[in-house]
MARFISE-439277 format. One line per 5 residues: number of its first residue (from 1); their letters; for each residue x negated, y, z negated of N, C-alpha, C. Coordinates in Angstrom, 2 decimals. Each point is the difference from the previous one (the first is absolute). Example, Ala and Ser with C-alpha at 12.3 -4.5 7.8 and 13.67 -1.06 7.14 Angstrom:
BEGIN
1> as> -13.19 -5.69 -7.80 0.89 1.19 0.00 -0.90 1.20 0.00 | 0.35 1.05 0.72 -0.82 1.19 -0.06 0.77 1.09 -0.73
END
This chain:
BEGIN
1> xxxxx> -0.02 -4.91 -31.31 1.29 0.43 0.45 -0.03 0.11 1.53 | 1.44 -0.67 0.63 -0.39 0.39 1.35 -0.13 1.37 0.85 | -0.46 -0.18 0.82 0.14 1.52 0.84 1.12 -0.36 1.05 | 0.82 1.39 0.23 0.99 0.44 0.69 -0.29 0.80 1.25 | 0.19 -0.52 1.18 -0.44 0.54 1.22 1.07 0.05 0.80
6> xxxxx> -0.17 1.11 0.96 1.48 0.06 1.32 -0.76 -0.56 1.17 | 0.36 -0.80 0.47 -0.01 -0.72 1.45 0.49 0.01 1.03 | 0.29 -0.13 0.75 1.07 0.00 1.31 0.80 -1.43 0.02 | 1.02 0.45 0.10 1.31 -1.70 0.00 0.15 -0.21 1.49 | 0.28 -1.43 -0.06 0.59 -0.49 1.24 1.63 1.00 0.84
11> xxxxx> 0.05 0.55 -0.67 1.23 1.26 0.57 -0.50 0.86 0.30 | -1.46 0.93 -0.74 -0.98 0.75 1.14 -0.50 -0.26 0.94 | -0.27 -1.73 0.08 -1.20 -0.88 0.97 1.12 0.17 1.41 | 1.44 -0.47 -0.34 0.78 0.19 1.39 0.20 1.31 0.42 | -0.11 0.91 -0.81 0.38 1.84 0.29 -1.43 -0.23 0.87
16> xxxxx> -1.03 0.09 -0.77 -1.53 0.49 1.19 0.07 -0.82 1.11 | 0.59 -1.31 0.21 -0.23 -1.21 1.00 1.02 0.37 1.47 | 1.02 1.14 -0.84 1.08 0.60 0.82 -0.85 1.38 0.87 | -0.40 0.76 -0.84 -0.29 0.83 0.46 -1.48 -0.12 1.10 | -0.58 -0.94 -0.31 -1.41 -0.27 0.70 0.75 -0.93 1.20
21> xxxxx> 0.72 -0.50 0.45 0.36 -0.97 0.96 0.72 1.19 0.55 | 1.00 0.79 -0.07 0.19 1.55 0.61 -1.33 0.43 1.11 | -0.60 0.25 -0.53 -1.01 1.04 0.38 -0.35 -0.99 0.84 | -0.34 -1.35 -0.44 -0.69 -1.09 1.09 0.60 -0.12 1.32 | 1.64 -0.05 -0.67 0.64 -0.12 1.54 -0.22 1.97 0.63
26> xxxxx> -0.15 0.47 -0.33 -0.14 1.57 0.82 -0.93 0.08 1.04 | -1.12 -0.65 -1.24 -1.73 -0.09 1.02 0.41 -1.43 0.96 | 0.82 -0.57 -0.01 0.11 -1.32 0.82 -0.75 -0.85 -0.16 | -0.76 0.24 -1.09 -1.08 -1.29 -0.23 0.47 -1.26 -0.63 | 0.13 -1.54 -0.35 0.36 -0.53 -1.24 -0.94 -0.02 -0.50
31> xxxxx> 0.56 0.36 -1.77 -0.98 -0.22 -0.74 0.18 -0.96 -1.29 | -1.59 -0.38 -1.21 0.20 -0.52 -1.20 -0.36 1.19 -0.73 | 0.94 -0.40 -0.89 0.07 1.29 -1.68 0.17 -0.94 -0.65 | -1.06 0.12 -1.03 -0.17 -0.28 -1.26 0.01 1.07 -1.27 | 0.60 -0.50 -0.99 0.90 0.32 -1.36 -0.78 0.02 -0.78
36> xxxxx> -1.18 0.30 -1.24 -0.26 -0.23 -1.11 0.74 0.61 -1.16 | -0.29 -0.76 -1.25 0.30 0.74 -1.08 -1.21 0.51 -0.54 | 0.21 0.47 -1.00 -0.63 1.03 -1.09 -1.39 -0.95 -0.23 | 0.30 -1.20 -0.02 -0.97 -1.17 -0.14 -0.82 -0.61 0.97 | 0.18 0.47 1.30 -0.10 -0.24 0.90 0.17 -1.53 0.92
41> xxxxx> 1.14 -0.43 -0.96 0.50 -1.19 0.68 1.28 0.29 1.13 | -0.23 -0.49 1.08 0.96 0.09 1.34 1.68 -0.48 -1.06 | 0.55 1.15 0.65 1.82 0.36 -0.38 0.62 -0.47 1.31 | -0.12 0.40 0.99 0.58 -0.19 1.28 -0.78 0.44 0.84 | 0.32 -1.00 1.29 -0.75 0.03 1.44 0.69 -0.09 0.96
46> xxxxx> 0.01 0.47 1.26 0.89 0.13 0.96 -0.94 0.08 1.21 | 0.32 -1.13 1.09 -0.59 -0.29 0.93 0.47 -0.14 1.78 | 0.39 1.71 -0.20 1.22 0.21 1.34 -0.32 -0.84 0.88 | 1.01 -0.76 0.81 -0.17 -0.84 1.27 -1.40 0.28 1.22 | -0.80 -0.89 0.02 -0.83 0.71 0.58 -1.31 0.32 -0.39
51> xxxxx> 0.16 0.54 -1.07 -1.32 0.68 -0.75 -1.09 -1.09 -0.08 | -1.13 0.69 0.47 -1.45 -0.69 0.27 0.04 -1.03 -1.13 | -0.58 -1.18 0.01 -0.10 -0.84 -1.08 -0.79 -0.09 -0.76 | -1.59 0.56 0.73 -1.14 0.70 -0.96 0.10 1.22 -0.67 | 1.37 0.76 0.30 -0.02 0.98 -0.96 0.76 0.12 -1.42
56> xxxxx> 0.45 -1.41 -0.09 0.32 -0.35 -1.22 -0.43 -0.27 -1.00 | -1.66 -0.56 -0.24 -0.27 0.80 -1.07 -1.12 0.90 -0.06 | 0.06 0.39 1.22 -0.31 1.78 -0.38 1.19 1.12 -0.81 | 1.34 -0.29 0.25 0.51 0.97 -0.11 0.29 -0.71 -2.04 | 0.37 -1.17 0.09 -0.44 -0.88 -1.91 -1.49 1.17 -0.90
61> xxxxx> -1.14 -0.16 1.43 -1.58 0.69 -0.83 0.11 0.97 -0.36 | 0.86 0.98 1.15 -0.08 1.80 -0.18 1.21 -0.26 -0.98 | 0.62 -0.20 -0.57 1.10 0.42 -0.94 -0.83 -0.84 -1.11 | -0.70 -1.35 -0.19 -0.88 -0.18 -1.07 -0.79 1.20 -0.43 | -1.00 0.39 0.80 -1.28 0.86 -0.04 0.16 1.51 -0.45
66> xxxxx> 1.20 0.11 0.33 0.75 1.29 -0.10 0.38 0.26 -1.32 | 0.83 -1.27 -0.94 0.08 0.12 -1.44 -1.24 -0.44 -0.69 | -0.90 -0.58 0.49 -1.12 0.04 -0.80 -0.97 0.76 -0.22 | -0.26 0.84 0.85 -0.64 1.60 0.27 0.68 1.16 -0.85 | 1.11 -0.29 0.36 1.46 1.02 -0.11 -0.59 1.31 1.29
71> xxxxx> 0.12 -0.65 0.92 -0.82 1.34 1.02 0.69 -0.69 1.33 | 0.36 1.40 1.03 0.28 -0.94 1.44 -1.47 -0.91 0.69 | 0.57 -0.75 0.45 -1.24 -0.73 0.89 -0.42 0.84 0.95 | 0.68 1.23 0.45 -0.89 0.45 1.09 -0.88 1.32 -0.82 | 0.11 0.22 -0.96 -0.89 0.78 -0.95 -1.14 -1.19 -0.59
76> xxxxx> 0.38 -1.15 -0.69 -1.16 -0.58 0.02 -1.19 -0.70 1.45 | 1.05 -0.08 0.98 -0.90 0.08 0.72 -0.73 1.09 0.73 | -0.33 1.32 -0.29 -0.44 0.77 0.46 -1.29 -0.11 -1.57 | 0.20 -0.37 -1.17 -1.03 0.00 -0.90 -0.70 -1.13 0.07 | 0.06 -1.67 1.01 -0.30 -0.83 0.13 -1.09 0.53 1.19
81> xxxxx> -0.27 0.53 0.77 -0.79 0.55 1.39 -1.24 -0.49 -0.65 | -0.71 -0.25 1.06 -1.66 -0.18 -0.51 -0.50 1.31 -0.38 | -0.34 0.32 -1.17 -0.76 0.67 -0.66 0.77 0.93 -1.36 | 1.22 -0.70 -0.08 1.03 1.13 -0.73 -0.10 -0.96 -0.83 | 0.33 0.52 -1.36 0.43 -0.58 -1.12 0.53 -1.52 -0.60
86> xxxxx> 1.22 -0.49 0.93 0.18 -0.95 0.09 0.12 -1.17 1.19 | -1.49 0.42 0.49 -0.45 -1.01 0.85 -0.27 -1.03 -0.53 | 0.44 -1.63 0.44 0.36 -1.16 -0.32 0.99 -0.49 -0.54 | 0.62 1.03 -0.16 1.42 -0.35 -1.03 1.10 -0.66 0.57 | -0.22 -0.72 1.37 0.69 -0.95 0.34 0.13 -1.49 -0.28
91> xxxxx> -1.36 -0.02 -0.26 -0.91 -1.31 -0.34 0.66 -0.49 -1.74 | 0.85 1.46 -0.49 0.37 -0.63 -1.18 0.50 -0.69 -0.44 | 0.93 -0.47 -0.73 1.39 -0.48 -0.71 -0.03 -1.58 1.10 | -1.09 -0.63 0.27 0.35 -1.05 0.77 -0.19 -0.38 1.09 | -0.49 2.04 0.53 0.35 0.16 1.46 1.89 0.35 0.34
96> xxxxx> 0.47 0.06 -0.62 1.59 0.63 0.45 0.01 1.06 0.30 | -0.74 0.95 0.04 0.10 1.28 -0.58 -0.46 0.67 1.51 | 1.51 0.86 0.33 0.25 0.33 1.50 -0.05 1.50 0.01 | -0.85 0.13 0.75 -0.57 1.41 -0.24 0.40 1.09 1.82 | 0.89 -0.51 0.35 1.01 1.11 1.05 1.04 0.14 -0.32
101> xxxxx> 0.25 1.03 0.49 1.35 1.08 -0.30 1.55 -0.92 -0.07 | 1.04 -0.13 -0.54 0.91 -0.61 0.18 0.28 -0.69 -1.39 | -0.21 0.76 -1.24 -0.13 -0.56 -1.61 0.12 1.03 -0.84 | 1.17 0.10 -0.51 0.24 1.41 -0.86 0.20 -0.77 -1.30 | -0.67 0.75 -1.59 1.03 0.32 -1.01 1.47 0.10 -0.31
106> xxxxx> 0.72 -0.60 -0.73 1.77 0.94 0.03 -0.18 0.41 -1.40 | 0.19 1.70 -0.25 0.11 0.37 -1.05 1.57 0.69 -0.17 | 0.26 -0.19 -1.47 1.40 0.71 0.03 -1.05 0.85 -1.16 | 0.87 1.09 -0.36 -0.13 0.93 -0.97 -1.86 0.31 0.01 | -0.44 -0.48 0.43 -1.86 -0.36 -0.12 -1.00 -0.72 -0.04
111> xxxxx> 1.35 -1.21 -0.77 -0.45 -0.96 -0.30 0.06 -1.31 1.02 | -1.39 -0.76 0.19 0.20 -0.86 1.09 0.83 -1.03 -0.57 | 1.10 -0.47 1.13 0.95 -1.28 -1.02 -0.04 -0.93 1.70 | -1.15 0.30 1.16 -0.17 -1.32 0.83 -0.63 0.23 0.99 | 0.14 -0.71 1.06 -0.61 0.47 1.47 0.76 -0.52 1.13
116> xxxxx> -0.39 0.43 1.18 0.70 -0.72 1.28 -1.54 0.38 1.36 | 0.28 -1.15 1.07 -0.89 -0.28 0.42 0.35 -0.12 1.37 | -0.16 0.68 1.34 0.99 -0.69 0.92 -1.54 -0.40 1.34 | 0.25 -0.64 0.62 -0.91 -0.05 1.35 0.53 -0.97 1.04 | -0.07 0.44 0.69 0.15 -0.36 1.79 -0.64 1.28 1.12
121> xxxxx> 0.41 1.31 -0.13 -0.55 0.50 0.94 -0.91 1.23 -0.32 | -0.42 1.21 0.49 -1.50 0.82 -0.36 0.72 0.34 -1.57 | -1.53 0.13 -0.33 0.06 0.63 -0.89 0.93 0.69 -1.00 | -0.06 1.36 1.16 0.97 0.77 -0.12 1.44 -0.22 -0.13 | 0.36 -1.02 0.87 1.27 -0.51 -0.41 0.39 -0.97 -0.95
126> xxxxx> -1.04 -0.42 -0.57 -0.08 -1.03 -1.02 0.18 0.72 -0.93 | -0.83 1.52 -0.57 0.95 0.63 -0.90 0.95 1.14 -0.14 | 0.48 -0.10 1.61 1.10 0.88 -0.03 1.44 -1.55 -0.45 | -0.24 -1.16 0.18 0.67 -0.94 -0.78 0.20 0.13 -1.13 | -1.35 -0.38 -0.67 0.37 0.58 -1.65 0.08 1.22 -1.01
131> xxxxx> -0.11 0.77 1.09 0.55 1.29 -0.84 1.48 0.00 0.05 | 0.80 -0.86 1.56 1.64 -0.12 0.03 0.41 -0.45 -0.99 | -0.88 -1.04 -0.46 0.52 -1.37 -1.10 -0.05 1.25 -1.42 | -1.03 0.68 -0.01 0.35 0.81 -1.76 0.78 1.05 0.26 | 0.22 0.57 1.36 0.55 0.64 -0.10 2.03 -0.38 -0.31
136> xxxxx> 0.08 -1.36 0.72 1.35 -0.53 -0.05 0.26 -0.31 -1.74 | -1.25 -0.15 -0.63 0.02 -0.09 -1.74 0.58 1.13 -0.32 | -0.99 1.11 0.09 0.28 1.04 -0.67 1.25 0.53 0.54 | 0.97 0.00 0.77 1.32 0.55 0.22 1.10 -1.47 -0.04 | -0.36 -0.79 -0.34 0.98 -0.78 -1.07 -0.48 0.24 -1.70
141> xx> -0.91 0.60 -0.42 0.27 0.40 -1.28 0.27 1.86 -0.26 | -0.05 0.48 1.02 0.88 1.42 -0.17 0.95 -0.03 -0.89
END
């Protein structure tokens, strides 16, 4: 029998793609955001005018790496450090597997249903991006 799962739709992918290009233009940076679903196949990508061209698929990896963990990238990369737990764990899945900050989970109710991924500038602003993007989710489903 099949299984029944919640995902994120292409009508969430433009709500987070809205809200993360916000914040981008605030910090003045351009940036790429990337969309996953529940499956972790790319929903939508958005590549503000401008935005670095190598950070395109970084910002595809951290929204991959992010639903495949189900963990932010900047939490797995603090367990990736030489000598912690998941040291090498970049080397995984292919080598895709992007281990700086800028790669969140999207959970509704608890349950993970995707991810988003943004990069062009520090860190820090890479996931003050995608916290805009779930946060622009979660107050279109209020």
């Amino acid at each position: 029998m099949p299984r029944r799962f919640n995902s994120l739709t292409l009508s969430d992918a433009k709500h987070m793609l809205e809200g993360g290009e916000a914040k981008a233009v605030s910090i003045g940076i351009a940036y790429n955001i990337a969309i996953v679903d529940a499956g972790g196949a790319l929903i939508a990508f958005s590549r503000q005018d401008g935005a670095l061209i190598g950070s395109i698929d970084l910002a595809i990896g951290k929204a991959v790496t992010a639903r495949l963990f189900d963990k932010t990238t900047a939490y797995l990369s603090e367990l990736a450090q030489p000598g912690s737990p998941l040291f090498g764990i970049a080397h995984s899945n292919g080598g895709r597997v992007i281990i700086f900050g800028g790669g969140a989970p999207v959970r509704i109710g608890g349950e993970i249903i995707g991810a988003v991924g943004a990069s062009a500038g520090t860190v820090e602003q890479d996931i003050s991006v995608t916290e805009a993007a779930i946060a622009a989710l979660n107050s279109s489903n209020a």
